[in-house]
C-alpha atoms as a printed R data frame, in Angstrom:
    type eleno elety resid chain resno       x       y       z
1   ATOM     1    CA   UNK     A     1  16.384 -10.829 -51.540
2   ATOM     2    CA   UNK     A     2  16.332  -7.756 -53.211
3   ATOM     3    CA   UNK     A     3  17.562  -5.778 -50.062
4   ATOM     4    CA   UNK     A     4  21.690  -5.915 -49.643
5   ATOM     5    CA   UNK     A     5  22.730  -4.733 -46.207
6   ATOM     6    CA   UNK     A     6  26.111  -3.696 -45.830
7   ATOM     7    CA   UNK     A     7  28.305  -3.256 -42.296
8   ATOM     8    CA   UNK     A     8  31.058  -1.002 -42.130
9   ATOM     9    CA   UNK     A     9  33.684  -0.742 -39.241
10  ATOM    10    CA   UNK     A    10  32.227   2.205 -38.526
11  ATOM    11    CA   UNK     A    11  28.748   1.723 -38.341
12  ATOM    12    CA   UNK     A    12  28.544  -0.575 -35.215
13  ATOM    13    CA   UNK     A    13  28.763   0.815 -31.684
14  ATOM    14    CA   UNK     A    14  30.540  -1.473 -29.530
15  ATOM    15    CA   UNK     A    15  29.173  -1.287 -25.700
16  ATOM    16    CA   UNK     A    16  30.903  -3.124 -22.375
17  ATOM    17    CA   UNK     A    17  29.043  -6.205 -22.004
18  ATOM    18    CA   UNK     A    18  28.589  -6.678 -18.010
19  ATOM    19    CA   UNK     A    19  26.554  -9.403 -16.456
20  ATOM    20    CA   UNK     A    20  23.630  -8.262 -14.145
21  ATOM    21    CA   UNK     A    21  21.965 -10.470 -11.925
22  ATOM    22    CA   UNK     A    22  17.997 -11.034 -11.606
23  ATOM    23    CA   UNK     A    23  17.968  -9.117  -8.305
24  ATOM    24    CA   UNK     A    24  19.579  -6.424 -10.204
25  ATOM    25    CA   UNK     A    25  17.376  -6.113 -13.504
26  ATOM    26    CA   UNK     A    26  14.151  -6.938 -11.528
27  ATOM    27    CA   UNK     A    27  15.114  -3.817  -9.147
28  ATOM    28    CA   UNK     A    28  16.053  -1.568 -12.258
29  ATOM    29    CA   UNK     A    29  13.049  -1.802 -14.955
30  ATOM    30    CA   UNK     A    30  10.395  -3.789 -12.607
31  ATOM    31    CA   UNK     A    31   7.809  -2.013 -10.602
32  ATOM    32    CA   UNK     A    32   8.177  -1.537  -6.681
33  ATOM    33    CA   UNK     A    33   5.330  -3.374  -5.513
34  ATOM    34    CA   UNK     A    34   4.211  -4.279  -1.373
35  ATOM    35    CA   UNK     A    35   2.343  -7.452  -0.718
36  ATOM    36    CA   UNK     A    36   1.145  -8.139   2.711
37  ATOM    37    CA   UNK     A    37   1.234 -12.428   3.554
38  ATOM    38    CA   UNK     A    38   1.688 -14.428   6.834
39  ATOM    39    CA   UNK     A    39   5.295 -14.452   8.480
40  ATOM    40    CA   UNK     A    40   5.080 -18.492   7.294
41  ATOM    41    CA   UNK     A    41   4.883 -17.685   3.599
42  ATOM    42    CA   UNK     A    42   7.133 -15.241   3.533
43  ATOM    43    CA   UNK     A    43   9.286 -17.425   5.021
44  ATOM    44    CA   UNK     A    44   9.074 -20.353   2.213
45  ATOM    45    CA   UNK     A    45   9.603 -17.633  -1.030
46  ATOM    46    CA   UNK     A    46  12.173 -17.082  -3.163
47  ATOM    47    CA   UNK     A    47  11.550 -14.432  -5.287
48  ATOM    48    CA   UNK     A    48  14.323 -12.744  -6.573
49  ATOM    49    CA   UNK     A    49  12.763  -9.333  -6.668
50  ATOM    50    CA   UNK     A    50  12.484  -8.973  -2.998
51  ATOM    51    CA   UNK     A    51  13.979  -5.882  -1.800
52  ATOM    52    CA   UNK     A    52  12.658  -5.416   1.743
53  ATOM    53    CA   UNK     A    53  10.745  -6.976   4.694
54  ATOM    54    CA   UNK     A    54   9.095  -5.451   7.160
55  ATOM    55    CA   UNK     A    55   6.262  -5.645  10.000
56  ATOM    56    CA   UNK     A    56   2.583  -5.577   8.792
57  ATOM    57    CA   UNK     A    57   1.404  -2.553  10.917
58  ATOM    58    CA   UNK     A    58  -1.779  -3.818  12.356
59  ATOM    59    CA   UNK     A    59  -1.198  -7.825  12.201
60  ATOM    60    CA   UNK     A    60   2.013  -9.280  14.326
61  ATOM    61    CA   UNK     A    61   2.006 -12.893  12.620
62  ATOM    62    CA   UNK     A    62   1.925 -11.047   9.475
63  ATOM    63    CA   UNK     A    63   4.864  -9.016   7.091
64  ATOM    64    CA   UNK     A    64   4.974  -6.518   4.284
65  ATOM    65    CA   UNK     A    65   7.220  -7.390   1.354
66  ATOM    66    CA   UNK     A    66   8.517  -4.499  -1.090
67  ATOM    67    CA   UNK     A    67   8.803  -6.468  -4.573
68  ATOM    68    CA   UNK     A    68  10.071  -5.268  -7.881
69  ATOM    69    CA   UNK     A    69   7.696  -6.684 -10.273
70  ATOM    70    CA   UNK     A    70   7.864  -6.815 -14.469
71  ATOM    71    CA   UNK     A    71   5.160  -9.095 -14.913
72  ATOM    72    CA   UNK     A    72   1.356  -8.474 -13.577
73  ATOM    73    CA   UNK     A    73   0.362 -11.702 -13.936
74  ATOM    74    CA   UNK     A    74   2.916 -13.416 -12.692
75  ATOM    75    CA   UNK     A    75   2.646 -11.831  -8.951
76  ATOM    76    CA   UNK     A    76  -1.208 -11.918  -9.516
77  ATOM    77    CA   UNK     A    77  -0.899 -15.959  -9.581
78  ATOM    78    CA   UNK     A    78   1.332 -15.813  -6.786
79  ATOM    79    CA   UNK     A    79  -1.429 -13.898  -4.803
80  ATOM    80    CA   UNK     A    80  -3.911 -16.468  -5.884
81  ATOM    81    CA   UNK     A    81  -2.148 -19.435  -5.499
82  ATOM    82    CA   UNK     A    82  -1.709 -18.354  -1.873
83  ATOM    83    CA   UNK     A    83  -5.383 -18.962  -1.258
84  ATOM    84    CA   UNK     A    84  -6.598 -15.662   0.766
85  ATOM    85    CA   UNK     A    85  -2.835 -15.664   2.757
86  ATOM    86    CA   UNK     A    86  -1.359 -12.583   0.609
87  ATOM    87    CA   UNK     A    87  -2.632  -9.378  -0.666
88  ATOM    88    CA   UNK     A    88  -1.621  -6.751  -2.859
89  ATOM    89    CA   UNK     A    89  -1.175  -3.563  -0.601
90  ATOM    90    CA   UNK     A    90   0.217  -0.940  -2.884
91  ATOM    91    CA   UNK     A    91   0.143   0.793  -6.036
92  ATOM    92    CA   UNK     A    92  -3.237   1.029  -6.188
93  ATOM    93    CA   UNK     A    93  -3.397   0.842 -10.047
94  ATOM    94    CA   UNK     A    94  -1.722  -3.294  -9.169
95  ATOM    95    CA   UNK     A    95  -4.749  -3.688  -6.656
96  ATOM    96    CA   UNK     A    96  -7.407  -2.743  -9.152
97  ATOM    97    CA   UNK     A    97  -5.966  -4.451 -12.136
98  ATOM    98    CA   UNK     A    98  -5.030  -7.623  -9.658
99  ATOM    99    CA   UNK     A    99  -9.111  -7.491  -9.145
100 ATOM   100    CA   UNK     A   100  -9.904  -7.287 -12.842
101 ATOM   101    CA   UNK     A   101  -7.859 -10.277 -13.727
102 ATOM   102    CA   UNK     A   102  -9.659 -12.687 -10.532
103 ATOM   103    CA   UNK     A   103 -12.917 -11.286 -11.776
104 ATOM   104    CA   UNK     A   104 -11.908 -12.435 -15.755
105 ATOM   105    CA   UNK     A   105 -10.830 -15.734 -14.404
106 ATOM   106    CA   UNK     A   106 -13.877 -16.128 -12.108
107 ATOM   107    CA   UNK     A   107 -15.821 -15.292 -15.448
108 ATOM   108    CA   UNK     A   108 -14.200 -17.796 -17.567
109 ATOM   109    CA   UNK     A   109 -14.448 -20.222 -14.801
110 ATOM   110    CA   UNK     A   110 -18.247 -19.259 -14.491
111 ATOM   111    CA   UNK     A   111 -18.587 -19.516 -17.970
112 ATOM   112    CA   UNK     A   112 -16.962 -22.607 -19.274
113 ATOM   113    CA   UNK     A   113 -19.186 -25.837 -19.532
114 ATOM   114    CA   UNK     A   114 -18.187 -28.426 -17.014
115 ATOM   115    CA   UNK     A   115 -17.451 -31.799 -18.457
C-alpha cells in the first residue's frame, strides 16, 4: 500500500471497558415503545427490552408492555407473528410505519406468482 499509518503512545485514548447487559443497551439507545397483547402472551415472552407491565385500560384479560426497541422490523414480526393478539399502541410514527411494512408484505405476497 502506498498509505503508512503510524501509532504513537499518544495518539490512542484508552476508555474503561465495562460490560452492559442487553436490558441495559436496549433501554439506553432503543426506542420506548407500548404494545398492547393478551395477559397469555405476555406471559410466554422474553424480550429483553421489557421495561414495564401494566393493565390495558379498557380490556381486563389484556396488558400494556413499555418496550425499548432498536429494530422496527424486528417488533413488527413479533406483532405479526402474534396473529391479531398484539398491537402497536404508541409512538404513532411505529404504528404508521408498522402499517406500511404489513401493507409491503401483503403486496409482495399479492404479487408473487404462486407455484
Amino acid at each position: 500500500f502506498p498509505y503508512t499509518t503510524l501509532f504513537r503512545s499518544d495518539s490512542v485514548t484508552r476508555h474503561v471497558w465495562s460490560e452492559r447487559s442487553l436490558t441495559a443497551s436496549l433501554s439506553s439507545s432503543g426506542t420506548l415503545v407500548t404494545v398492547e397483547c393478551s395477559h397469555a402472551r405476555a406471559m410466554q415472552l422474553t424480550w429483553a427490552g421489557i421495561s414495564s407491565v401494566s393493565a390495558a385500560p379498557e380490556y381486563p384479560d389484556r396488558v400494556c408492555l413499555s418496550v425499548h426497541v432498536t429494530s422496527e422490523h424486528w417488533l413488527f414480526d413479533e406483532v405479526i407473528a402474534a396473529a391479531g393478539d398484539m398491537k402497536i399502541i404508541s409512538p404513532g410514527c411505529f404504528v404508521c410505519a408498522f402499517v406500511r411494512y404489513a401493507r409491503n408484505l401483503l403486496a409482495e405476497t399479492i404479487d408473487t406468482p404462486q407455484a
